[in-house]
N, C-alpha and C positions, 0 to 999 in steps of 0.2 A: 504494500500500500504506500500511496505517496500523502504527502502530508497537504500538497495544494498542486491537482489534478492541471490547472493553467499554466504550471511550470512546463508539462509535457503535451497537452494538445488545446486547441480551443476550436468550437462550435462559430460560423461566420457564413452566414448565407446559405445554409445549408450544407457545408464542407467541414468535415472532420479536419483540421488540419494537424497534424506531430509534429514535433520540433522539441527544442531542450538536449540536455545536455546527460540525461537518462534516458537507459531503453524502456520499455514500458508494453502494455496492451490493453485493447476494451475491450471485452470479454461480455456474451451473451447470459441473461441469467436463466433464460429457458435453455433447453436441449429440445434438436431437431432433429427428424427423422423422415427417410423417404424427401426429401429435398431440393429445390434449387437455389441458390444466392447467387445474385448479380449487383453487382459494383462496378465503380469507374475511380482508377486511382490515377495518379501523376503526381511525377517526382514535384515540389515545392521550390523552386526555383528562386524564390523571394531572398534576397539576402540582407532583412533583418531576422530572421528567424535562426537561432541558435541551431550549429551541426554537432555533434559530436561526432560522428565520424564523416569519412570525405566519400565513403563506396558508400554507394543507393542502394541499399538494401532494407527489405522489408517483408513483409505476405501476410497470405489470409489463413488462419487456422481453422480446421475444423474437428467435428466427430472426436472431440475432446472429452468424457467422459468425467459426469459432474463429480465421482467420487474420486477424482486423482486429487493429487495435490496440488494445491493454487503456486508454482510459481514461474521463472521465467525459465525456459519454455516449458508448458506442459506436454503428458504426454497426449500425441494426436496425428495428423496429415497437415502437412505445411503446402500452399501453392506457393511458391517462392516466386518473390518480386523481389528481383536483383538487376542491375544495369549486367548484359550481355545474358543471362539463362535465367527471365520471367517465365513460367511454367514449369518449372524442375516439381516433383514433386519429392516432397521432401518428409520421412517419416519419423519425428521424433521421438528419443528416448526408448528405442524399441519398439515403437507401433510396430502393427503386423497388417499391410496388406499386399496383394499380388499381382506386382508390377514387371514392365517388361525394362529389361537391359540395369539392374539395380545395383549399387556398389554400395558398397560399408563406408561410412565419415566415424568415426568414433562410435558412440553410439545409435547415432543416425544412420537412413540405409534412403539414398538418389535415385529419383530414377528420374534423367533425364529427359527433358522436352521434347518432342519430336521436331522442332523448326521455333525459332525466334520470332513471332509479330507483334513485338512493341513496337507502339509510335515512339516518337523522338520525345527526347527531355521534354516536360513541360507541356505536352501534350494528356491529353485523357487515354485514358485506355480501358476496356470493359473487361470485365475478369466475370466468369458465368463457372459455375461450379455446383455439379449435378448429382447428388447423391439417392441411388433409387436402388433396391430392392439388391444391393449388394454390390452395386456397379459404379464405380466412382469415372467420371469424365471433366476433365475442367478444360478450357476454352480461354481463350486470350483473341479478344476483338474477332469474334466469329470464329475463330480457328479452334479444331479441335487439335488442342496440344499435348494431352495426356490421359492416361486411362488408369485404370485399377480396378481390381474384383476380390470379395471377400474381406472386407475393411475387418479388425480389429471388432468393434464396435458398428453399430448400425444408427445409434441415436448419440448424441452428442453436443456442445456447445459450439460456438463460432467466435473466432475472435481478431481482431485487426491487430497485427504487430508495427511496431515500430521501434526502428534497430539502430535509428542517429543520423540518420539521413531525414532531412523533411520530405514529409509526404504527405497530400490531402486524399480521402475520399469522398463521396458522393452516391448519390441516388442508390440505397444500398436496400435491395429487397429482396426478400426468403418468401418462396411460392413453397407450399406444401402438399404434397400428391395423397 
């Protein structure tokens, strides 16, 4: 927990924005299931806004499982927003699901994007992220960039990271099937 939440994001026009000088995330207090969320994030370009680090890195967590432990990172499914591999899917802390071409990071286990379609710096970009009946699909501005089948977990939380690079979101919606 942070002692004053405006140190690491602020609400403006509709936009989530991150910044500060801590990592941080906003975490959903329901669990979802059978699923889709779509968002629009771009990197934060503005340069009064505190960086702590200089790589754009950031994502969207999900299928985080309300009885793990609250901290940074929980365990769960990262779509990784990073400048050059947005769409990595990325399984934290052990998650368990059944991805194609996967390598071990530490605890963590990659599986690579199928192709890069980020817009440029500063531009928007839609992140769609599909959780149904066992079969994980996430998408990056219409493109489908990654798959999975057999998640961990089936029901879960959702949560927006941010790693010290500024970043806004926007128009962020969970359709439920």
């Amino acid at each position: 927990m942070h002692s004053n939440p405006a140190d690491l994001f602020i609400i403006e026009d509709e936009v989530i924005r991150f910044h500060g000088k801590k990592i941080a995330y906003l975490m959903t207090d329901k669990s979802y299931e059978n699923f889709e969320l779509s968002l629009e994030y771009r990197w934060n370009t503005d340069s009064t806004f505190i960086k702590r680090s200089k790589n754009k890195n950031s994502g969207v967590m999900y299928l985080i499982s309300p009885l793990i432990q609250d901290k940074i990172w929980p365990k769960g499914i990262q779509f990784q927003v990073k400048e050059g591999n947005t769409g990595d899917i990325i399984l934290i802390d052990g998650y368990s699901l059944d991805v194609e071409d996967a390598k071990q990071a530490g605890k963590n286990i990659i599986a690579t994007r199928y192709k890069d379609s980020s817009n440029a710096t500063g531009d928007w970009n839609t992140i769609t992220i599909r959780s149904r009946k066992g079969e994980i699909i996430q998408k990056l501005n219409g493109k489908v960039i990654n798959k999975g089948k057999n998640p961990e977990t089936q029901k879960g939380k959702i949560l927006l990271q941010y790693e010290g690079y500024p970043i806004d979101f926007r128009n962020i919606t969970i359709t439920t099937f």
